[in-house]
N, C-alpha and C positions, 0 to 999 in steps of 0.2 A: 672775246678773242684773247684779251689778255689770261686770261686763266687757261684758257688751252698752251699759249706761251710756255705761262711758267709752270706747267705737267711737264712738259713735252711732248704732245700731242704731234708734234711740227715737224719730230724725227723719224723718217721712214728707214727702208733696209739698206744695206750695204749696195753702193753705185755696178757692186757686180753678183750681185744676188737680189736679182728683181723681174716684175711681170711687166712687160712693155706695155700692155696693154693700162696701167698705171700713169702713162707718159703724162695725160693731158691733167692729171691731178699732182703732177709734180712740179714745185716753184722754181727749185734749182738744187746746187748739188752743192756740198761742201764738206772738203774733208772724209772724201772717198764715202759720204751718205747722202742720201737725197734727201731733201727738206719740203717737205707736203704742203702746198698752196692753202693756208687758214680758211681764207677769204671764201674759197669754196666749201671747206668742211662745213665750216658756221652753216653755208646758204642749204646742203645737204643734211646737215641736221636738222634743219627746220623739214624741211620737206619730209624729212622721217619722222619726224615728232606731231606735223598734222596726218599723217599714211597712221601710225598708231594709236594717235586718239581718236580717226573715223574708224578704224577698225574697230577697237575699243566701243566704242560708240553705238557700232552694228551689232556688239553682242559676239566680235571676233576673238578669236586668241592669240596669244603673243607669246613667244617660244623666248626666253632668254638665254643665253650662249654665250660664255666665260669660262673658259678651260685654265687660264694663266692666274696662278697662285695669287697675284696680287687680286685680282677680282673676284677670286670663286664666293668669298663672304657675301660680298657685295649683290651678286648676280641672284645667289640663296637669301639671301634677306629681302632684298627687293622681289622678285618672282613668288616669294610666301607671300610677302606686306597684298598684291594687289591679286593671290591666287591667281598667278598664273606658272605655266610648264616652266622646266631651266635644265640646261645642262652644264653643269660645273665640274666634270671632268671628263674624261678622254670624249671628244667627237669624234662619231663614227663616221667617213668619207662616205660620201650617198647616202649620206641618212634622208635626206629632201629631194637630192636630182636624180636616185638612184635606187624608191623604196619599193618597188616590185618585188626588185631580186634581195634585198635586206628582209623583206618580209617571208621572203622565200628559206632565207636561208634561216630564218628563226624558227618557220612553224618547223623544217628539218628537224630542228635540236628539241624541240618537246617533243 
């Protein structure tokens, strides 16, 4: 937790640009920003780190997703290190909840 600390992991968006639906993972607010409950990232992290090593483990794939300049290296060198997919620049909106009409709208363009 202390290393999430001092990143800054801790700092979420502006107290008037935010998803309510956010509410129950925010600790409190300060300074016109909301500050993200550690306590449960830690607990969420874990639960993603065992979700991707049984996937991993099944013989699944794991998609890496880092658009922001500070990560793209990161997301490309780890995603080659363990051959797996990544996308490290623009995400397309429905590329996951919406590939029907994304697939549609590519066989269009060949």
């Amino acid at each position: 937790m202390k290393e999430l600390l001092e990143t800054g992991v801790h700092f979420g968006h502006r107290t008037r640009k935010w998803n309510p639906k956010m509410a129950r993972y925010i600790f409190t607010e300060r300074k016109g920003i909301h500050i993200i409950d550690l306590e449960q990232t830690v607990d969420l992290f874990k639960m993603a780190y065992f979700h991707v090593r049984d996937r991993v483990g099944a013989d699944g794939e794991i998609l890496f997703v880092g658009t922001k300049k500070q990560v793209q290296s990161t997301i490309v060198e780890e995603a080659q290190r363990c051959g797996a997919h990544y996308v490290d620049r623009r995400w397309l909106g429905g590329t996951l909840t919406n590939f029907g009409t994304i697939k549609q709208s590519i066989e269009r363009m060949k």
